[in-house]
C-alpha positions as CSV (number, residue, x, y, z in Angstrom):
1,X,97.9,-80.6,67.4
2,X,98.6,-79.6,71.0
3,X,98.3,-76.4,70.9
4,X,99.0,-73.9,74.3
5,X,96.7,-71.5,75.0
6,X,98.3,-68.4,75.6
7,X,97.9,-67.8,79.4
8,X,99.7,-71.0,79.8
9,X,102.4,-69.3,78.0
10,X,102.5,-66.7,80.6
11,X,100.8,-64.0,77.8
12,X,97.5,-63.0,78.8
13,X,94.7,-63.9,76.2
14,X,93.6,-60.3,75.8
15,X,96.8,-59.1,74.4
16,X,97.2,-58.6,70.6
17,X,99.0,-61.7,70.0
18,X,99.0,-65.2,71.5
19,X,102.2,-66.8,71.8
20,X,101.1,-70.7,71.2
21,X,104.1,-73.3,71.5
22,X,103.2,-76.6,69.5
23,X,106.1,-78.9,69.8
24,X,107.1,-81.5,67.0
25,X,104.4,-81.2,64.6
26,X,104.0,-82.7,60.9
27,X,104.4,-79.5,58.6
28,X,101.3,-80.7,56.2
29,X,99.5,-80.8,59.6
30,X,101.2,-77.5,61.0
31,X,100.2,-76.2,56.9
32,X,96.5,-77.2,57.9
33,X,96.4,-75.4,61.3
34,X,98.1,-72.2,59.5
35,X,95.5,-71.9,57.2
36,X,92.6,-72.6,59.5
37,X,93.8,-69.6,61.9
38,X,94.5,-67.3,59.3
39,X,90.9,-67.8,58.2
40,X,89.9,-66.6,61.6
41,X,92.0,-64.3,61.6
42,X,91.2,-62.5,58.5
43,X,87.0,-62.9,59.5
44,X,88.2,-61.1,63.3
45,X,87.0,-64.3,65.1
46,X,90.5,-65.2,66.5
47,X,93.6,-62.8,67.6
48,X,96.9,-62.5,65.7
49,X,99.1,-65.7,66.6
50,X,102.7,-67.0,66.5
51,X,103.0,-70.0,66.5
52,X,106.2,-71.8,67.4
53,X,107.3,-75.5,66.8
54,X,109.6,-77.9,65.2
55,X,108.8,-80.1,62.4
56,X,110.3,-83.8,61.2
57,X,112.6,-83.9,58.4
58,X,111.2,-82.1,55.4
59,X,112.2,-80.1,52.4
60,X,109.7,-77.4,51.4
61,X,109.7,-75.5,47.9
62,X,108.7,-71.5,48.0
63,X,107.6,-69.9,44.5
64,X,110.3,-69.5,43.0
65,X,112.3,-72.2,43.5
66,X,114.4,-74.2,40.6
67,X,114.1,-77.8,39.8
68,X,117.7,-77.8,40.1
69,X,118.3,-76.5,43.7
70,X,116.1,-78.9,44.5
71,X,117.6,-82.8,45.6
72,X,118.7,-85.2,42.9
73,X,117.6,-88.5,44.7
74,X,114.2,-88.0,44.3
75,X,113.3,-87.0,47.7
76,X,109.9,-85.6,48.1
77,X,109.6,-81.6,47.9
78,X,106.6,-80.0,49.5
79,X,105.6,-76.9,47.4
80,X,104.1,-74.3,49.4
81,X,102.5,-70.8,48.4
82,X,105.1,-68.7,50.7
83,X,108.1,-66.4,49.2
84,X,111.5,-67.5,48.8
85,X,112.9,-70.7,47.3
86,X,113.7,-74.2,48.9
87,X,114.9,-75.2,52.4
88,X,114.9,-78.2,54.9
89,X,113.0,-78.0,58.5
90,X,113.8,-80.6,60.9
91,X,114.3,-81.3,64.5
92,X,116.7,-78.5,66.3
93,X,114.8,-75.6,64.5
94,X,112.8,-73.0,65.7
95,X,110.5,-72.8,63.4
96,X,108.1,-69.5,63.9
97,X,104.6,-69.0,62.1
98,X,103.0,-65.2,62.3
99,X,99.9,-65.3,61.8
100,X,99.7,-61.8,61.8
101,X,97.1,-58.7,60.8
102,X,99.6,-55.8,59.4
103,X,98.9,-52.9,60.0
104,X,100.9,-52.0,56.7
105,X,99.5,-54.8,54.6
106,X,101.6,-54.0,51.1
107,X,105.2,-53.4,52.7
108,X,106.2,-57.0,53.1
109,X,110.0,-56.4,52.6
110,X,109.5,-54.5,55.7
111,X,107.6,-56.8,57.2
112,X,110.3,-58.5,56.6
113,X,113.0,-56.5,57.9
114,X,111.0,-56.2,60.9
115,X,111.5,-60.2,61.4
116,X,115.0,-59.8,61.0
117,X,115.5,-57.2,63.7
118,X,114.0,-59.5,65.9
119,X,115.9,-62.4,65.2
120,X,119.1,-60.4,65.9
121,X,118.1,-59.4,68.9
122,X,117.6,-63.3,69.6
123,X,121.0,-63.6,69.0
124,X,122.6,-60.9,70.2
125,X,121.2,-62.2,74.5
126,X,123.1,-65.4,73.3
127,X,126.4,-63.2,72.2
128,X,125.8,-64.1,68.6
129,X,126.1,-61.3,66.1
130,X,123.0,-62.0,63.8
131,X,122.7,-59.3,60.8
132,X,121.4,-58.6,57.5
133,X,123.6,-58.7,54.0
134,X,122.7,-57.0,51.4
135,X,120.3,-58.1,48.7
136,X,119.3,-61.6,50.7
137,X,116.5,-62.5,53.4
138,X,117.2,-64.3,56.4
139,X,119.9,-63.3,59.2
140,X,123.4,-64.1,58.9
141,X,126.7,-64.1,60.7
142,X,129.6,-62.7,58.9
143,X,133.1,-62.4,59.5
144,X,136.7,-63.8,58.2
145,X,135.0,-67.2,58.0
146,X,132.7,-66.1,55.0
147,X,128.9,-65.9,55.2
148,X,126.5,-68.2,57.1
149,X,122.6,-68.3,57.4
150,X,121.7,-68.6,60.5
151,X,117.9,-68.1,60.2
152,X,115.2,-67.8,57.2
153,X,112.5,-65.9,56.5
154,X,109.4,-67.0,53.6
155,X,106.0,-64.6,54.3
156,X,103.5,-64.7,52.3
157,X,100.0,-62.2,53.1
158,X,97.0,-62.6,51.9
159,X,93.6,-60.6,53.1
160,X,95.9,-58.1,54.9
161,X,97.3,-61.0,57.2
162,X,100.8,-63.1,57.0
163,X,101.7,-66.6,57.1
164,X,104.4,-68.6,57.1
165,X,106.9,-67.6,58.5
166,X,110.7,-67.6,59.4
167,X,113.0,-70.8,60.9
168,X,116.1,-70.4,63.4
169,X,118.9,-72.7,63.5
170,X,119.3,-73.7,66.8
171,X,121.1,-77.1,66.9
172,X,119.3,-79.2,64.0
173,X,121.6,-81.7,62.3
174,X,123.0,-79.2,59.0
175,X,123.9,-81.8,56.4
176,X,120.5,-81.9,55.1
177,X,121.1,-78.6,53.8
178,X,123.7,-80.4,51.8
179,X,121.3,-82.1,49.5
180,X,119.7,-79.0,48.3
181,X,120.6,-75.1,47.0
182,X,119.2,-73.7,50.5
183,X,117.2,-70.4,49.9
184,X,118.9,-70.5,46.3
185,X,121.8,-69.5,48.0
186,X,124.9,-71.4,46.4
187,X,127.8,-69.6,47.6
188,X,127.4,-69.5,51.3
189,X,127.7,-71.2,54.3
190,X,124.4,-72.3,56.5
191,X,125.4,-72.6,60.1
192,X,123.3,-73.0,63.5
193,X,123.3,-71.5,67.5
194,X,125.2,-74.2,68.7
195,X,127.8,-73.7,66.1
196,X,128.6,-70.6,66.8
197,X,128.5,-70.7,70.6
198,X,130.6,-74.3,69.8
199,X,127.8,-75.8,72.7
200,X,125.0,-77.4,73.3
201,X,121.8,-75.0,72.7
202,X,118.4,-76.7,73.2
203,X,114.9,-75.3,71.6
204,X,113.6,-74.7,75.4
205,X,116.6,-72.6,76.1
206,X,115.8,-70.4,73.0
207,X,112.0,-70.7,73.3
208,X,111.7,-67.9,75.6
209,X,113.8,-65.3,73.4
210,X,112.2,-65.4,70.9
211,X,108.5,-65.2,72.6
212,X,109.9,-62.0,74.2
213,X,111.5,-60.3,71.0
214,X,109.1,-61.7,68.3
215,X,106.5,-60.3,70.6
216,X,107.2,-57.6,70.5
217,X,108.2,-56.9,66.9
218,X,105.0,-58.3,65.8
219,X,102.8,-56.2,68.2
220,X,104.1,-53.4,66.3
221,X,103.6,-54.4,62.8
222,X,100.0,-55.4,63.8
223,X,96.8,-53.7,63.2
């Protein structure tokens, strides 16, 4: 798994978190990786991490997820330890792992919430206007056109220190969302950057956005 170190991401090493950009990587392999770091994080051997990277084509299962929000065809379904029900990660998202010690361990929703707030401010520098609704995870964009996801959250913590994480929509190909009851969410709309701008938006165009907010929202969450 290439992973950057995080001077090459222009983020000296001795900061409190290392921005690590990993390109397309398998998500049982990107799983693996996770895991391994959060180990070293939770023993104090290695500093909180984001990692940021895109994954093939694949549907993974939170907790609580349904069999039937799940595909009919009999398309394989990773199930994964995380919060949150089922969704699809493919090439065009952003997908985003903290890896992350909290500094307020047992207050995931606002751990959460924290996420969020940096997400919107990713969208707001592209003129999107990214918010919360009521009762549901993720950020949205509302108006007379309804509601549409346009990024998802699933955290899990465990020893004081999150993984997981949450996955932007920038310009991924949306009709694999079709297949399944995204998030457990059946009476909305999922939509994506370049939807909204109605333009091309590529990952390295975003890349440095959310580096620069997700920064620092998780510096100050972090213990």
């Amino acid at each position: 798994m290439p992973l950057l170190s995080a001077a090459q991401n222009g983020v000296i090493s001795h900061t409190p978190l290392a921005l690590q950009r990993a390109g397309l990587v398998d998500y049982e392999k990107a799983l693996s990786v996770q895991r391994s770091i959060h180990a070293e994080v939770v023993s104090g051997t290695r500093e909180n991490t984001l990692l940021l990277l895109e994954h093939p084509s694949v549907f993974t299962a939170g907790k609580r997820t349904l069999d039937n929000e799940k595909p009919q065809d009999g398309t394989p379904v990773i199930d994964v330890d995380r919060g949150g029900k089922i969704t699809w990660h493919g090439p065009g998202q952003l997908v985003g792992y903290p890896i992350v010690r909290l500094a307020k361990p047992t207050e995931l929703v606002g751990f959460v919430r924290e996420i969020e707030a940096g997400i919107i401010a990713v969208c707001e520098e592209f003129g999107i206007k990214g918010q919360r609704v009521d009762g549901r995870s993720g950020v949205w964009v509302r108006d007379d056109r309804g509601d549409r996801k346009i990024a998802a959250i699933g955290i899990r913590v465990a020893s004081g220190v999150s993984m997981h994480g949450f996955a932007i929509n920038v310009n991924p190909d949306l009709t694999e969302f079709e297949r399944i009851v995204p998030c457990g969410i059946d009476d909305a709309a999922v939509t994506s950057m370049a939807i909204e701008l109605n333009r091309d938006v590529t990952l390295d165009e975003v890349l440095p956005v959310v580096e620069k907010h997700l920064y620092e929202t998780l510096v100050k969450v972090s213990s």
